[in-house]
C-alpha positions in Angstrom: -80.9 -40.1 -102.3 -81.8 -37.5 -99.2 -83.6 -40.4 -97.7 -80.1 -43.1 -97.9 -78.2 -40.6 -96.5 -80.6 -40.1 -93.4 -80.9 -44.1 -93.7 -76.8 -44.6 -93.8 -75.8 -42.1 -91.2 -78.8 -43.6 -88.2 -76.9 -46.7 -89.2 -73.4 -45.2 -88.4 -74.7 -43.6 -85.2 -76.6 -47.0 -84.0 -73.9 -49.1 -84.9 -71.2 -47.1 -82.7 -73.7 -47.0 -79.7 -74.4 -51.0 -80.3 -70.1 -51.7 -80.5 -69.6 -49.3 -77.1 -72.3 -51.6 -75.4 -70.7 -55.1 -77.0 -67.6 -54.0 -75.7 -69.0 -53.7 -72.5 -70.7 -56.8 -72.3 -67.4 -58.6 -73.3 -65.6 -56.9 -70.7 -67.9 -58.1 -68.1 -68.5 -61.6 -69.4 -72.0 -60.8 -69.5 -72.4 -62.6 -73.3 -71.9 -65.9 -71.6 -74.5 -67.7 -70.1 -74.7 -71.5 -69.1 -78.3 -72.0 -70.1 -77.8 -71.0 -74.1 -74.2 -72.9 -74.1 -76.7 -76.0 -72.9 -79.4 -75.2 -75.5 -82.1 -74.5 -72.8 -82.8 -71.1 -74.7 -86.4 -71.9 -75.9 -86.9 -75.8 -74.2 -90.4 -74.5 -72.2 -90.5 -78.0 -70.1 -86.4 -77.1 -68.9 -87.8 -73.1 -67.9 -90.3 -75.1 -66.3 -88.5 -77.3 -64.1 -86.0 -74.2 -63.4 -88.9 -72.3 -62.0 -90.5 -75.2 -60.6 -87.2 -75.9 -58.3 -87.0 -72.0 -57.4 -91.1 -72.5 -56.2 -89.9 -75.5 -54.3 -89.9 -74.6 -50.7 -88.2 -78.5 -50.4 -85.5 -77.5 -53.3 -81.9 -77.6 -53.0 -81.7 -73.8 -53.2 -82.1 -73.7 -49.2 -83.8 -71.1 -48.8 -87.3 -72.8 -47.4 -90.6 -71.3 -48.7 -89.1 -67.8 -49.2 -89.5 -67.5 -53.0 -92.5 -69.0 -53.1 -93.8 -66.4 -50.8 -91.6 -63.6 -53.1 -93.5 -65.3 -56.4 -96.8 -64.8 -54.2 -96.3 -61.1 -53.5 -95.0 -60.2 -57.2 -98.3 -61.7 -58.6 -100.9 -60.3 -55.9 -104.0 -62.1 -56.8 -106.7 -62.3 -54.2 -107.2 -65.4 -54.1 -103.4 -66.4 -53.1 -103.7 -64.3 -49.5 -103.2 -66.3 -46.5 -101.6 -69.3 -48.0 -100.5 -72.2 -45.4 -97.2 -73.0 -46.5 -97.0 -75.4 -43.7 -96.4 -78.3 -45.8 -96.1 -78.0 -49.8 -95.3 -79.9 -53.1 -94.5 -78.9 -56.6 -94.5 -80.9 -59.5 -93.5 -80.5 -63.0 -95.2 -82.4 -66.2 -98.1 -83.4 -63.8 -100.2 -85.8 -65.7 -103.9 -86.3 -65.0 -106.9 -87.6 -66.8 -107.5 -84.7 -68.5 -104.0 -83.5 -69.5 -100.2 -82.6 -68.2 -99.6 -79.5 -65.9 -96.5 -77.7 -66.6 -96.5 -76.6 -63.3 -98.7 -77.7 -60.0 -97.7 -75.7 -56.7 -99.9 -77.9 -53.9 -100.6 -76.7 -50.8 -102.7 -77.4 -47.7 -105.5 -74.2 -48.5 -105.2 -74.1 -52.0 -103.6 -75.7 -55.6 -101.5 -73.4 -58.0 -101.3 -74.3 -61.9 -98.8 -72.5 -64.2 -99.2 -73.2 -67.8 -96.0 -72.4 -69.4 -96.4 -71.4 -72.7 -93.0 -69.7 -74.7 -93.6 -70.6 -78.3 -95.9 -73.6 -78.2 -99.2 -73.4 -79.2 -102.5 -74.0 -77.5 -104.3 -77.3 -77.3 -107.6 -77.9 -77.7 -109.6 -76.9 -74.5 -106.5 -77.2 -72.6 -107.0 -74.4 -70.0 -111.2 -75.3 -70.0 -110.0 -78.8 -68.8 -107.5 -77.6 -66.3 -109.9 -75.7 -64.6 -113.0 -78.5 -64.8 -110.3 -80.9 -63.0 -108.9 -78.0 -60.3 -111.7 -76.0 -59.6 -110.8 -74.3 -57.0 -106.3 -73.9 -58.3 -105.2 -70.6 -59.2 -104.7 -71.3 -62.7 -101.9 -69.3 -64.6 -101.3 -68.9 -68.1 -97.5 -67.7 -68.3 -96.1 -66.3 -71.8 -93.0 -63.7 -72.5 -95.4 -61.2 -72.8 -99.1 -61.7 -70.8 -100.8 -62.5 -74.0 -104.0 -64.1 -73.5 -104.6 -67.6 -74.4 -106.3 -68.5 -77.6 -110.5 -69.4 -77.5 -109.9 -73.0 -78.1 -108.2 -73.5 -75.2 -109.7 -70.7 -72.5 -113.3 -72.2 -74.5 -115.5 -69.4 -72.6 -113.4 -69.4 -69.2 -112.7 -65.3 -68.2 -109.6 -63.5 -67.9 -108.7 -62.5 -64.2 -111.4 -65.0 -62.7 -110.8 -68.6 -64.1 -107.5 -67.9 -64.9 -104.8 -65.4 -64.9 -101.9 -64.0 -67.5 -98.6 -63.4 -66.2 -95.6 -62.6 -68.3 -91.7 -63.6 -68.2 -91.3 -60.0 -68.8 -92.6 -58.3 -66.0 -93.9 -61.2 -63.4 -91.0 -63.7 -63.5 -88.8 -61.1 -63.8 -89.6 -59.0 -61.1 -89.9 -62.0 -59.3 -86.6 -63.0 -59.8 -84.7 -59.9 -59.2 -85.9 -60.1 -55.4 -85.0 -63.6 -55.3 -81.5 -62.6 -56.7 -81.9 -59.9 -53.4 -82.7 -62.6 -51.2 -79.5 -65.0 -52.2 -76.9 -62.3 -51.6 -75.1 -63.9 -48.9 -75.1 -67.2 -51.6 -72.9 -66.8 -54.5 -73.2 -69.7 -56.4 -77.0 -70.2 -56.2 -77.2 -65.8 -56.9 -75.0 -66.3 -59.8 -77.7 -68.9 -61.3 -80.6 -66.6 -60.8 -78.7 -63.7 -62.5 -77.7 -66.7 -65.1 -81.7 -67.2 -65.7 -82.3 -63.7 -65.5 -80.4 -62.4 -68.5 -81.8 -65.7 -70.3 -85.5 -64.0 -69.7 -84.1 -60.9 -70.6 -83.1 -62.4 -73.7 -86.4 -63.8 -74.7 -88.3 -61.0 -74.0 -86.2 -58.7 -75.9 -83.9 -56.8 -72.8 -80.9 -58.1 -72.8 -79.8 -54.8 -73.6 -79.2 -52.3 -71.1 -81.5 -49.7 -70.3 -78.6 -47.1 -70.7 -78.0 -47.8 -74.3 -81.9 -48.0 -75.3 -82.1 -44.7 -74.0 -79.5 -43.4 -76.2 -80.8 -44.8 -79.2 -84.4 -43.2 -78.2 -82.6 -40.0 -78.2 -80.9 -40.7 -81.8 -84.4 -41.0 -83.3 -85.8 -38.3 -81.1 -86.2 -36.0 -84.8 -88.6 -36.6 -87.3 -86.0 -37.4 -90.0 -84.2 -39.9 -87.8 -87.7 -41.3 -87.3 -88.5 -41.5 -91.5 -85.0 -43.5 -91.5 -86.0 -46.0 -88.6 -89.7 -46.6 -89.9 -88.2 -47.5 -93.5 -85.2 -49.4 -92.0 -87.9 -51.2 -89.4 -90.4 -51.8 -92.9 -86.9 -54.0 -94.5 -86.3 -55.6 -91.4 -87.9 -59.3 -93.2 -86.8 -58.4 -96.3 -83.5 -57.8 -95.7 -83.5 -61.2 -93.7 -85.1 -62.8 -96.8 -81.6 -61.4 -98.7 -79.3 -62.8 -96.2 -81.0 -66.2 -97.3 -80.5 -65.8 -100.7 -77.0 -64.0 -100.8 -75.1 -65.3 -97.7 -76.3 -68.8 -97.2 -78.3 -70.3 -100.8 -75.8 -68.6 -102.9 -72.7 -70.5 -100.9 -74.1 -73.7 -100.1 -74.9 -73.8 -104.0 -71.6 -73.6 -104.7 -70.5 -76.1 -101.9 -73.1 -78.8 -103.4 -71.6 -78.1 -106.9 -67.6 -78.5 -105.9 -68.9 -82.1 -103.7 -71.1 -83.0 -106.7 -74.3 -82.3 -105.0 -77.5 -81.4 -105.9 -79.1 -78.0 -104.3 -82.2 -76.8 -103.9 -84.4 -74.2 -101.9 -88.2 -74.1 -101.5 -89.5 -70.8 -103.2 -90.6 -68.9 -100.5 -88.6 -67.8 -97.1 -91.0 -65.3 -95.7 -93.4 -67.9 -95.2 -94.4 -70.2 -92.2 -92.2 -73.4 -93.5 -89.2 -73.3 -96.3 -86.5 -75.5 -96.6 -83.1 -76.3 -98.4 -82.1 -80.0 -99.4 -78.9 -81.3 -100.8 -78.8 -85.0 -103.4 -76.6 -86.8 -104.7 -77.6 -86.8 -108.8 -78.6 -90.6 -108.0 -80.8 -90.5 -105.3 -84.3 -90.6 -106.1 -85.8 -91.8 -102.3 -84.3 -89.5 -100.1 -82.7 -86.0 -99.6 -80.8 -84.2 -96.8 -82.7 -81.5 -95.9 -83.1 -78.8 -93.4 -86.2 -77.1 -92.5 -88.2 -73.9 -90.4 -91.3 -74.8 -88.8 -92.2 -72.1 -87.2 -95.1 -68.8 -86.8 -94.3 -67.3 -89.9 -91.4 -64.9 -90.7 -89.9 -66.5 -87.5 -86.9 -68.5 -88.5 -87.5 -70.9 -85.6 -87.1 -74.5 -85.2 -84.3 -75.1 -87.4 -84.3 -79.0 -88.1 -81.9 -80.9 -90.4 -82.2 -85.0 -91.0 -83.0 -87.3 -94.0 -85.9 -86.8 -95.9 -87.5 -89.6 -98.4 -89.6 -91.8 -99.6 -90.4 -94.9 -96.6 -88.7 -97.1 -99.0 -85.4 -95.2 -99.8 -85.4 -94.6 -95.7 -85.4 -97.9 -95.0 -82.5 -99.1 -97.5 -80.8 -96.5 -96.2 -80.6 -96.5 -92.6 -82.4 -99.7 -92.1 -85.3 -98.6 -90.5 -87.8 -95.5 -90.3 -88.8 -92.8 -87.7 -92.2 -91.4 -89.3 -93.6 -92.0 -93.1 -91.4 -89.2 -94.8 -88.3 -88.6 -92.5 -86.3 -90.1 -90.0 -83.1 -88.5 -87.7 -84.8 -84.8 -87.5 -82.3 -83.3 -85.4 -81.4 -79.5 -84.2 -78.3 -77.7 -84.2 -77.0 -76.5 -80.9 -77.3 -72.3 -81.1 -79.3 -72.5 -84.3 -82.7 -73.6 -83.4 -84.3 -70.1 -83.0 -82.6 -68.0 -86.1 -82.7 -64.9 -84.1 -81.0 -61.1 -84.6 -77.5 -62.6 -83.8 -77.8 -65.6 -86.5 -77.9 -63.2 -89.1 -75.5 -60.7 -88.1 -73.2 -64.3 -88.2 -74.7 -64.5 -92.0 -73.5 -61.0 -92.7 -70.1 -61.3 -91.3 -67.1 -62.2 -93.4 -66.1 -65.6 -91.6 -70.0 -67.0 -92.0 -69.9 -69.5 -89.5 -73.5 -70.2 -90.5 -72.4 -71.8 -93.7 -70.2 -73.6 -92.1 -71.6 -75.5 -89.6 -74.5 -76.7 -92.2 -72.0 -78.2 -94.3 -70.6 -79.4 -91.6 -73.8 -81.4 -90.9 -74.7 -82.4 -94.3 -71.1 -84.2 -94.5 -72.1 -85.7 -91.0 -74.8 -87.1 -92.7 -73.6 -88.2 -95.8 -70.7 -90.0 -93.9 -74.1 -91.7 -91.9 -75.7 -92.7 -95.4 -72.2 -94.1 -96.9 -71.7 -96.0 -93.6 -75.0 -97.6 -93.8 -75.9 -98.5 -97.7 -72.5 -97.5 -99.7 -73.1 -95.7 -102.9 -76.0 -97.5 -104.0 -79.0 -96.5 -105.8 -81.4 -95.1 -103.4 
């Protein structure tokens, strides 16, 4: 009982630290930002094209080679000293025989790859090739955190001589914060930067402000604040796992039974994939269903369509998009199920609930439309 004490008054203390700081951020509009109201949040080849048009010393930004020089200087690698930037190119989703390049920065002494990885995986010698085809680029393999590639792609090559890990968190970044310096006397093209900034922020976890991660540090700073955080930190996936069962199964169950649905969930939500489907009792071809395909315990793409046999698809909707499914689609705000999805599952209104029932009717509306109520 000592222990849920400890447990429920961290709680109190955090939670009026995290409402000062929300307040904050509402006051200075700093929870609004253009590239998660367009969905860009976690789209790799859109952070790449945003970079990509920053690198540009031909880009609309107008200000010449500058941040490419600024980008330069933040990652101080050797082999990038003395640079011509007399006359430069960058392209994004370069394709060559051997693969696509996120990035290629072209100049006239030396070629610059950036292989942007945020949450896809490696492929399959994919850095090995790179380098075989540019032997002589600067090859950089970006992620939110440096992590080094996996074996099958780097195949043998060595870190910090065939290639090079940079990070969102600290390279791009830093890199951007003296690009934000540099476009002072430009407001609108400053206020993107900052726009991007807070995204990176985001993804790497510091969208909070350094103020209030102090304060919570000195909250925990006793060892019985620090038993509490460890066993909160220990429930963090199971109490997601509840959320699931309580605040969304539990109320789309009873949603499916009041439209004379039928509901299920797959067994396991801690795992890599799980998914929920809704029937109607005389559908034996197809389901709606919605699905997580992502690293395990991630809650990441989030995917809703219709799900069936080739057959059922096909008398449905006339036609078929792969052997099992067809109209995967994502949810605007709801790919990535992170902190903030299921504090919305917690909360009294449950918006979560709502916009997937909105979808399923969506799609049952699509199904009516295209076969009626027949047998499918």
């Amino acid at each position: 009982m000592e222990n849920i004490k400890d447990i429920e008054f961290l709680l109190s203390q955090i939670a009026s630290v995290n409402k000062r700081y929300d307040e904050i951020a509402k006051a200075t509009g700093e929870n609004f930002n253009v590239f998660n109201t367009l969905g860009l949040t976690s789209d790799e080849m859109s952070h790449s094209k945003f970079i990509a048009m920053l690198l540009n010393p031909k880009g609309q930004h107008g200000m010449d080679d500058l941040f490419l020089k600024l980008f330069v200087e933040v990652l101080s690698i050797d082999k990038l000293n003395n640079i011509d930037y007399s006359d430069v190119t960058v392209n994004t989703e370069k394709h060559f025989n051997m693969g696509i390049l996120d990035i290629l920065i072209t100049t006239k002494s030396r070629e610059i790859i950036i292989e942007n990885k945020i949450y896809a995986g490696d492929q399959d010698k994919q850095l090995l090739r790179y380098r075989k085809y540019y032997e002589n680029a600067v090859l950089l393999y970006l992620t939110l955190y440096g992590s080094e590639p996996s074996e099958i792609s780097a195949n043998g090559l060595k870190v910090g001589e065939d290639y090079h890990c940079i990070s969102y968190r600290s390279h791009i970044l830093d890199w951007l914060e003296e690009c934000r310096k540099e476009s002072v006397s430009k407001p609108f093209l400053r206020e993107t930067i900052n726009q991007y900034i807070l995204l990176a922020k985001q993804l790497t976890r510091q969208a909070r402000s350094t103020q209030m991660r102090e304060e919570i540090i000195k909250i925990l700073s006793n060892p019985t604040s620090i038993q509490a955080a460890f066993t909160i930190s220990n429930l963090r996936q199971d109490l997601k796992g509840h959320l699931l069962k309580h605040n969304l199964f539990a109320p789309l169950k009873d949603y499916a039974q009041k439209e004379e649905l039928e509901f299920k969930h797959g067994p396991k939500i801690n795992e890599k994939w799980f998914a929920f489907w809704f029937k109607k009792p005389h559908w034996t071809n197809i389901t709606i269903r919605f699905e997580f395909t992502g690293p395990a315990g991630s809650f990441r793409d989030f995917r809703y369509g219709i799900w069936g046999k080739p057959e059922g698809l096909a008398k449905c909707l006339g036609s078929t998009e792969g052997k099992h499914t067809t109209l995967l689609r994502k949810i605007d705000g709801y790919n990535n199920w992170n902190d903030n999805v299921f504090i919305k599952l917690a909360s009294a209104e449950n918006e979560v609930v709502d916009k997937i029932k909105e979808k399923v009717e969506e799609l049952l509306s699509l199904i009516v439309e295209k076969a009626g109520d027949i047998k499918l």
